[in-house]
DRENVOLO-621954 format. One line per 2 residues: their letters; for each residue x, y, z of N, C-alpha, C. Coordinates in Angstrom, 2 decimals, decimal comma, m for minus. Example, Ala and Ser with C-alpha at 12.3 -4.5 7.8 and 13.67 -1.06 7.14 Angstrom:
<vodrens>
as	13,19:m5,69:7,80:12,30:m4,50:7,80:13,20:m3,30:7,80  12,85:m2,25:7,08:13,67:m1,06:7,14:12,90:0,03:7,87
</vodrens>
This chain:
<vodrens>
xx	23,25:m30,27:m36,05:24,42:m31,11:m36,01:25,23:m30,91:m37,28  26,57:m30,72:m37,30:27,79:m30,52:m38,15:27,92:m32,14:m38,25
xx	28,41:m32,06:m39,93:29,78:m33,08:m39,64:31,33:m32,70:m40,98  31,79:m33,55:m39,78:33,60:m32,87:m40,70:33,71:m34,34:m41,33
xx	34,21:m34,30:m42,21:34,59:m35,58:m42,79:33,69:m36,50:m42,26  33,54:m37,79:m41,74:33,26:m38,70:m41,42:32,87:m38,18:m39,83
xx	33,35:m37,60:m39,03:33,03:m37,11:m37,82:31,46:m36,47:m37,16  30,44:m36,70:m36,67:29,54:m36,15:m36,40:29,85:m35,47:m35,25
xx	28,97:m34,15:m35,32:29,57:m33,18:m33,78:29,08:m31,66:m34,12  28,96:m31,21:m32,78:27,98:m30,16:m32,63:29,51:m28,72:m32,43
xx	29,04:m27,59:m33,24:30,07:m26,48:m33,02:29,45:m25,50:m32,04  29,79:m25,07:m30,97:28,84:m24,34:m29,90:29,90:m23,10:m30,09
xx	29,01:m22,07:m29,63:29,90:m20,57:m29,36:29,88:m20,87:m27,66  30,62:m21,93:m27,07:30,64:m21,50:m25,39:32,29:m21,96:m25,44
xx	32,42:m21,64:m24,29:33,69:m22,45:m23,45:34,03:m21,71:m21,93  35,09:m22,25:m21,84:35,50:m22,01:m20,07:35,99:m20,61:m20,04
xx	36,01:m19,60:m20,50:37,08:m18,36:m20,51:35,64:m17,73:m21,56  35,55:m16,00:m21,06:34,67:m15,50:m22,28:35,16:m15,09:m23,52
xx	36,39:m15,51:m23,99:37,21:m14,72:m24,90:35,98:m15,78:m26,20  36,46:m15,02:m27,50:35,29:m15,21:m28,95:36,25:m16,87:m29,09
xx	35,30:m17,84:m29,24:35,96:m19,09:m30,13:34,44:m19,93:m29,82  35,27:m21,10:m29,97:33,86:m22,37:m30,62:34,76:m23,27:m29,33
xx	33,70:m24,43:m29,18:33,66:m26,06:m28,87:32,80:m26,62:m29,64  33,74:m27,69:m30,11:33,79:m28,92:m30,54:33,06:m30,38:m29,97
xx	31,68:m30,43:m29,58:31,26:m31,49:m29,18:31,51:m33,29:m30,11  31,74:m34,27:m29,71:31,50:m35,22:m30,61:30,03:m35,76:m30,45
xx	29,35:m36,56:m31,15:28,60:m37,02:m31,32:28,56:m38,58:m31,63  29,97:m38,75:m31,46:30,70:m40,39:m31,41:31,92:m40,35:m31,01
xx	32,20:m40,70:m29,63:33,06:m40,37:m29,24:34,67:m41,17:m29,90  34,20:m42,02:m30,29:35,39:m43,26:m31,05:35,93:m42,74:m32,47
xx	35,35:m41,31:m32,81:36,46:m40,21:m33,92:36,64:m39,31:m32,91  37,66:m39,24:m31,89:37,93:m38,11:m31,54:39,31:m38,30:m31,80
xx	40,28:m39,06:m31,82:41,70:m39,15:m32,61:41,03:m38,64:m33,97  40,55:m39,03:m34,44:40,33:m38,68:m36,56:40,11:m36,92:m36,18
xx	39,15:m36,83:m35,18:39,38:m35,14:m35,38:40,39:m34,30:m34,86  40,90:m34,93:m33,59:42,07:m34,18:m33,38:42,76:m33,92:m34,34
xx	43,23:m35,33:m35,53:44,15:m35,25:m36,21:43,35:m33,81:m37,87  42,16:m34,04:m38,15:41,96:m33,57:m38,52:42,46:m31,69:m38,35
xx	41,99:m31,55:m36,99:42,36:m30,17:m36,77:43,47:m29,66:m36,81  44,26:m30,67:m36,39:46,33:m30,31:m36,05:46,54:m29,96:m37,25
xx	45,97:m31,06:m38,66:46,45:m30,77:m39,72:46,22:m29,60:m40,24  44,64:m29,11:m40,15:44,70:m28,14:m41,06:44,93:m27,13:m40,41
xx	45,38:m27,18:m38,74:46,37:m26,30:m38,37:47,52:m25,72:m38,47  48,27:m26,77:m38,53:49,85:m26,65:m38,86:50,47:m25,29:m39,35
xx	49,77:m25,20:m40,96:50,13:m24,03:m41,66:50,26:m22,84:m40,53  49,15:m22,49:m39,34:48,93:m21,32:m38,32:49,60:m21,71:m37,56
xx	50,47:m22,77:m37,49:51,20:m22,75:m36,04:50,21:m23,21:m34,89  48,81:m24,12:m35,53:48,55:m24,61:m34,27:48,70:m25,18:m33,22
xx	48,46:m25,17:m31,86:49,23:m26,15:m30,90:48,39:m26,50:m29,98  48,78:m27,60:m29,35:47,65:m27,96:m27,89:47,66:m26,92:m27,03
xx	46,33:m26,51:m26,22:46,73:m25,83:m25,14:46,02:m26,11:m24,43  45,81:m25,10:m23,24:44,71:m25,50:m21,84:44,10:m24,66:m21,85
xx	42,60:m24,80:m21,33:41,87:m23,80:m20,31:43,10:m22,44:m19,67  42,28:m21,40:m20,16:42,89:m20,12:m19,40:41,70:m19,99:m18,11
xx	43,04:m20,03:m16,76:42,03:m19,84:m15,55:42,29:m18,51:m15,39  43,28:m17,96:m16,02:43,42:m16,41:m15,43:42,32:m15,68:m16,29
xx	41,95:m16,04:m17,80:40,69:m15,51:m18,48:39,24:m15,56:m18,05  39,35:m17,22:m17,36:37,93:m17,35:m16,97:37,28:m16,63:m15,23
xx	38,62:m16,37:m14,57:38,37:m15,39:m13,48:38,15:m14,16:m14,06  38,92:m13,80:m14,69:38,56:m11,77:m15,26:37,38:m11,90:m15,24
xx	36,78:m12,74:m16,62:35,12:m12,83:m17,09:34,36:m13,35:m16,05  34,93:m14,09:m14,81:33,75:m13,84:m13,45:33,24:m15,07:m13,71
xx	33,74:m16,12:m14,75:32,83:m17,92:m15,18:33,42:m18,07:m13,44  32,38:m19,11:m13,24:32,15:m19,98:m12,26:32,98:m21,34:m12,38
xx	33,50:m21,98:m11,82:34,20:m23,32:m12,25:33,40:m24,34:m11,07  32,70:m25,33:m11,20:32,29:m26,00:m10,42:33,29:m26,90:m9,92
xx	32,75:m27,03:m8,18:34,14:m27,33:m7,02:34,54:m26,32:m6,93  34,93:m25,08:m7,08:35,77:m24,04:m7,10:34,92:m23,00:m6,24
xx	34,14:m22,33:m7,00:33,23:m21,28:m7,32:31,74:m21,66:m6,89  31,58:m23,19:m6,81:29,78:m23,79:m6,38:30,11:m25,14:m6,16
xx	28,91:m25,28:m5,64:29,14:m26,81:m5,05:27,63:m27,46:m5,39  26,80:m28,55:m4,32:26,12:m29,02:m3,91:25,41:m27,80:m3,62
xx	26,28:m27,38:m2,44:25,88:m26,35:m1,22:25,48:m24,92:m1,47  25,90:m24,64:m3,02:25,83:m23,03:m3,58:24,27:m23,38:m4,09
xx	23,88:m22,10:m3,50:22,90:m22,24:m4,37:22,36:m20,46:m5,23  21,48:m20,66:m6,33:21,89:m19,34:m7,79:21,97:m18,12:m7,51
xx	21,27:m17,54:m6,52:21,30:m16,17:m5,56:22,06:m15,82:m4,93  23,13:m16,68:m4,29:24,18:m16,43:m3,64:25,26:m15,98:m4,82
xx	25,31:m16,59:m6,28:25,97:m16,54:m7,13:25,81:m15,33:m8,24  24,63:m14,81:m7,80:24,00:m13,49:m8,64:23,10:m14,15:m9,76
xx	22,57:m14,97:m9,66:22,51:m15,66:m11,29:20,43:m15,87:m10,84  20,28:m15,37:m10,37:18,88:m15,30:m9,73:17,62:m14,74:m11,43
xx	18,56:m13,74:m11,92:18,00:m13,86:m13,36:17,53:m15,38:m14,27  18,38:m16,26:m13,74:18,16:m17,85:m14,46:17,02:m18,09:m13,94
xx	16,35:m18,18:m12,61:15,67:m19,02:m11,81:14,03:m18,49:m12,06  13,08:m18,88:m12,55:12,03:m18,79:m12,74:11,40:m19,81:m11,78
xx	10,63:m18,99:m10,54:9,96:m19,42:m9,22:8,03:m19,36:m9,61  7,87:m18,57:m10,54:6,62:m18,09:m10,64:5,63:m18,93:m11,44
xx	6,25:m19,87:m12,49:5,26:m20,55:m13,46:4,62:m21,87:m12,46  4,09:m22,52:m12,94:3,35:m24,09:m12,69:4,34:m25,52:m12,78
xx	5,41:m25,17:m13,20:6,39:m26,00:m13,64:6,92:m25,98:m12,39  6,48:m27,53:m11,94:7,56:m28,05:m10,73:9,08:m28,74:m10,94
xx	10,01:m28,50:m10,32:11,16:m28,93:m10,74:11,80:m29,62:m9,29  13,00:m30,20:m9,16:13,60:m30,56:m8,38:14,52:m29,26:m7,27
xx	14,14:m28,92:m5,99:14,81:m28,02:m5,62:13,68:m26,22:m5,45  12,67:m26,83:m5,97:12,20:m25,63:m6,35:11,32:m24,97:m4,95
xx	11,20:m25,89:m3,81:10,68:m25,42:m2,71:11,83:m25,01:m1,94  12,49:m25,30:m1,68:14,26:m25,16:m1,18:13,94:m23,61:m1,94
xx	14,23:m23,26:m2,69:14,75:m22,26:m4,14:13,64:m20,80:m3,02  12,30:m21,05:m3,00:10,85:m20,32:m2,94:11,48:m19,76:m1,52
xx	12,00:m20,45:m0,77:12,33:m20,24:0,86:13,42:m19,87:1,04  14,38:m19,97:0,30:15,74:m18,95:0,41:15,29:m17,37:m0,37
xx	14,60:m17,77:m1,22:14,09:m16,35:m1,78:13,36:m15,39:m0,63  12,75:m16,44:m0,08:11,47:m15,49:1,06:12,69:m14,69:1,83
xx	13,20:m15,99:2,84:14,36:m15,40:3,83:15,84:m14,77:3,69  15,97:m14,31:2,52:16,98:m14,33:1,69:18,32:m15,03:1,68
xx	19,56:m14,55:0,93:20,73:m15,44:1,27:21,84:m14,91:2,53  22,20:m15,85:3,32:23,60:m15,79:4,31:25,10:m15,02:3,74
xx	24,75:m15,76:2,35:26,55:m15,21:1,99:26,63:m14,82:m0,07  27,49:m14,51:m0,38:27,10:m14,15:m1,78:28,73:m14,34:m2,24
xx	28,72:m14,64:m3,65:29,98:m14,87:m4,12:30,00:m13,12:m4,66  31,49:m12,62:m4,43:31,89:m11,04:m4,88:33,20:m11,52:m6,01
xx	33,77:m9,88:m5,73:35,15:m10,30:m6,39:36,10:m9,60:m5,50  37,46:m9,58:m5,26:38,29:m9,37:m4,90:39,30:m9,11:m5,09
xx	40,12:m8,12:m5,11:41,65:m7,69:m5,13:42,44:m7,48:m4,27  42,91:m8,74:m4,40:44,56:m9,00:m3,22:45,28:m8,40:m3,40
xx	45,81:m7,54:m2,72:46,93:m6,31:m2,57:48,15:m7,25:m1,92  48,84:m7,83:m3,11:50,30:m8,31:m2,47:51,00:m8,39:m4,14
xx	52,50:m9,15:m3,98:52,77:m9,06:m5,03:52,60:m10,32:m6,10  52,62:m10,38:m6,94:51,98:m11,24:m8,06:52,02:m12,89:m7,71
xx	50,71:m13,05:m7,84:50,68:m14,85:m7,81:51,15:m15,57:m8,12  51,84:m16,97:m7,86:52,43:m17,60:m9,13:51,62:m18,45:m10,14
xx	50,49:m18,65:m9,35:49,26:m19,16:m10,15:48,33:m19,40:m9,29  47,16:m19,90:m9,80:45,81:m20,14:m9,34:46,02:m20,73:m8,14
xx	45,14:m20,41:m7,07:44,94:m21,00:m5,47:44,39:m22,27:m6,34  44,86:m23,25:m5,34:44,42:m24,69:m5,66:43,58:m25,10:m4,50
xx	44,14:m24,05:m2,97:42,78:m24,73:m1,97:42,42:m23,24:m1,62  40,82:m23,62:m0,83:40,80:m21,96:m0,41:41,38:m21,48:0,52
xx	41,34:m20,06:0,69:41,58:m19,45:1,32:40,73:m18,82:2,48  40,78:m18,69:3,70:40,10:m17,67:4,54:40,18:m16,39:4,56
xx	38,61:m15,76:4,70:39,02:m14,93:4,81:38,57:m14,32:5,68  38,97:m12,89:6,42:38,74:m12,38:7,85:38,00:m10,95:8,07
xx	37,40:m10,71:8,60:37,02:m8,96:8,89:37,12:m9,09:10,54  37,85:m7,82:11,00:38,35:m7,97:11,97:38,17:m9,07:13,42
xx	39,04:m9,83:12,66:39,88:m11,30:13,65:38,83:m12,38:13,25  37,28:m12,34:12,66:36,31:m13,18:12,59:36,46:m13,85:11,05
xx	36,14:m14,99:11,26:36,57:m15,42:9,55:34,97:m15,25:8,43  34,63:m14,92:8,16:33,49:m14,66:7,25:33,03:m15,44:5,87
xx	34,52:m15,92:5,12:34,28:m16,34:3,91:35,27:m17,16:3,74  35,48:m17,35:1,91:36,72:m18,02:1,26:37,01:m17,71:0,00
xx	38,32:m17,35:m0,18:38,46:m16,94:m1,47:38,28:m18,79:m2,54  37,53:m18,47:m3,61:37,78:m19,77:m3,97:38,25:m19,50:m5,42
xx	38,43:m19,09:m6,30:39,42:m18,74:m7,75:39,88:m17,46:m7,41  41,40:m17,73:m7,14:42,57:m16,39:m7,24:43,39:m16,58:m8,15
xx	44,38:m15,51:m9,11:45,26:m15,67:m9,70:45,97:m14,09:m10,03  46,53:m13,81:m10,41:47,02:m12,88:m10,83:46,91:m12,88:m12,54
xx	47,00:m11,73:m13,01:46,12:m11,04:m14,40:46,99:m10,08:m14,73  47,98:m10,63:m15,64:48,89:m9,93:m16,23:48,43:m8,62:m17,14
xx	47,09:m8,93:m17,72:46,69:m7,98:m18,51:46,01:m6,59:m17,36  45,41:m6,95:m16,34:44,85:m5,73:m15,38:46,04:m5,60:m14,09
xx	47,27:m6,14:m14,51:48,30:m5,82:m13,16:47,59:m6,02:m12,02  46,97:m7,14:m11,47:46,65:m7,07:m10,22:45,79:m8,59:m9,80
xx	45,68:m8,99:m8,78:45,85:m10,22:m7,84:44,39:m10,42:m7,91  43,46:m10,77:m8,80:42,06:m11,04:m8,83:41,86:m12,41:m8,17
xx	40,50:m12,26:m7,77:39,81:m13,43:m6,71:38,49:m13,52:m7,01  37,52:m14,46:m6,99:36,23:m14,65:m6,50:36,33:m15,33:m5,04
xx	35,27:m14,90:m4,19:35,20:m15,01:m3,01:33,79:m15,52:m2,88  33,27:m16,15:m1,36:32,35:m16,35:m1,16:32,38:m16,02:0,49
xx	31,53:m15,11:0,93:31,21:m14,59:1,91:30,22:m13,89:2,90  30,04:m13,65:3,55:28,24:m13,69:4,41:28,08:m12,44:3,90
xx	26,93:m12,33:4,07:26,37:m11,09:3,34:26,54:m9,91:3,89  26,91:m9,86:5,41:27,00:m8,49:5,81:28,33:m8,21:5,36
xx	29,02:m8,81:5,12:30,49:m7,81:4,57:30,40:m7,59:3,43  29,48:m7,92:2,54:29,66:m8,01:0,82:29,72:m6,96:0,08
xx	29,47:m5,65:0,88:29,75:m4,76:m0,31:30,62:m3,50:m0,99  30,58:m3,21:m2,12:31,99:m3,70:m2,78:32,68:m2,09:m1,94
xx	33,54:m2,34:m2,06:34,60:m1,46:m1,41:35,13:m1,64:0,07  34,27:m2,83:0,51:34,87:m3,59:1,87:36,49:m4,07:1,99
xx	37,01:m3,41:3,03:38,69:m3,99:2,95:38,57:m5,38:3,98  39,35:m6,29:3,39:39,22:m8,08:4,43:40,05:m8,42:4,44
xx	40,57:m8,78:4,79:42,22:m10,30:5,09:41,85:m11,44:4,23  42,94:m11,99:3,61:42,64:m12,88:3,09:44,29:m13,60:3,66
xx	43,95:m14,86:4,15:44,60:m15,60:4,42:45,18:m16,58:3,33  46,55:m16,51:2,46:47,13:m17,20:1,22:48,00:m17,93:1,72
xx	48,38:m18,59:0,62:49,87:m19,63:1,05:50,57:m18,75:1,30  50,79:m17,59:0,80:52,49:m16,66:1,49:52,29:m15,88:2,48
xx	50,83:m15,32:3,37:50,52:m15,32:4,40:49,17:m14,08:4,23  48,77:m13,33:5,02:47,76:m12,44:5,25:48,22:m11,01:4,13
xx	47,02:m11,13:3,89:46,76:m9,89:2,72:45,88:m8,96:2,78  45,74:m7,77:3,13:44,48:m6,86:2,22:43,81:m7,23:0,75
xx	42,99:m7,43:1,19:41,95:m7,95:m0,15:40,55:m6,38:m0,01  40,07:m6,04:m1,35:39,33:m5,03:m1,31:37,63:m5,64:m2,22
xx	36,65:m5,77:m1,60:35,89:m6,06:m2,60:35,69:m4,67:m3,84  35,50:m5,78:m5,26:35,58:m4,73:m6,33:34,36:m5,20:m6,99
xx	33,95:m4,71:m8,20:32,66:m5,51:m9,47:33,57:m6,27:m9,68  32,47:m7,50:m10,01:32,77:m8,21:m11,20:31,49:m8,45:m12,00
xx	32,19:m8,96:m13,65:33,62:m9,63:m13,86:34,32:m8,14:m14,02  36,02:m8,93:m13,87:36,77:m7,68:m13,45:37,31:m7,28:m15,16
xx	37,25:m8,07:m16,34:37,12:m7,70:m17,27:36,19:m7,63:m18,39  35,65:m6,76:m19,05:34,81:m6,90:m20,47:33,38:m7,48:m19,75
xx	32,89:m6,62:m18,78:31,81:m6,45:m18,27:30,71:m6,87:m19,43  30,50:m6,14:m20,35:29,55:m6,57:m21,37:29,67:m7,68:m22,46
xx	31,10:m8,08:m22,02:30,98:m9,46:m23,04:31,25:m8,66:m24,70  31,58:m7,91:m24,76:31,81:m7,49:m26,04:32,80:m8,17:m26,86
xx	33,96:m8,62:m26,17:34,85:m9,92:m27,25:34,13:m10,80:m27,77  33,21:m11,82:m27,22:32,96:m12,71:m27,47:31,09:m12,49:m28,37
xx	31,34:m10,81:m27,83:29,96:m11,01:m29,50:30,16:m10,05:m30,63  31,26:m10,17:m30,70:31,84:m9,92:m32,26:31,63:m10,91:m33,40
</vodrens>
């Protein structure tokens, strides 16, 4: 545990986007004006300013946004993340017979990535999208945006497993209407995380 002035609070290397920075946990939530103000100030000189979550960063790097990307209903294999899940020790957990039996029978559908072949987004899908392999609907795109830095219409998708692999062409059904979508790797940028372990 850190503390800044009077402030107690934890400095983590994570956040929503893989680009290199810190979060700021409090540890009392009733100084979080004293630290804001703290930070603005000794910002100022840099031109610091408020900003938001980058969703177009945290799609490149392939983060998951819960509601979005997982639910209740997702479960870690469908998501690739099957490296996390330790089935083998003595340690019973919540979920962990559920977990043993999707492993046996494997998974229905798998989250990929996707490139929408249309012209530039105006921002992030806010609901999903369908999507199609010939006339049958299969999946949903659930984080799309366009990615000024790779020129092109990135997506995470979630979809049954027989279409999943990568170089599959699909429809994707958007607000401005039907698209060629191509499955590609992800994440669609900085595969190894090399920004953020500098």
């Amino acid at each position: 545990m850190n503390v800044l002035g009077s402030t107690p609070l934890i400095v983590s290397r994570t956040g929503w986007s893989s680009e290199f920075g810190y979060e700021l946990f409090l540890r009392d939530g009733s100084k979080g004006n004293d630290l804001y103000e703290k930070i603005m100030t000794a910002g100022k000189e840099y031109g610091l300013q408020p900003g938001h979550t980058s969703s177009i960063r945290r799609i490149e790097g392939g983060m998951l946004s819960y509601h979005a990307d997982a639910d209740i209903n997702t479960n870690p294999f469908e998501l690739g993340l099957d490296r996390l899940v330790s089935l083998d020790s003595d340690i019973e957990f919540i979920g962990k017979a559920a977990l043993k039996k999707i492993k046996a029978e494997g998974i229905k559908r798998k989250q990929v990535g996707l490139e929408i072949n249309c012209k530039p987004l105006s921002g992030p899908n806010t609901t999903f999208w369908y999507i199609k392999k010939d006339n049958n609907k299969i999946g949903k795109v659930t984080s799309a945006v366009y990615s000024p830095r790779l020129k092109k219409n990135i997506a995470l998708a979630m979809i049954n497993i027989e279409n999943s692999e990568i170089g599959t062409s699909l429809e994707v059904n958007t607000n401005r209407g039907n698209f060629e979508a191509i499955i590609v790797e992800k994440p669609f940028f900085d595969p190894k995380k090399k920004i953020a372990s500098n």
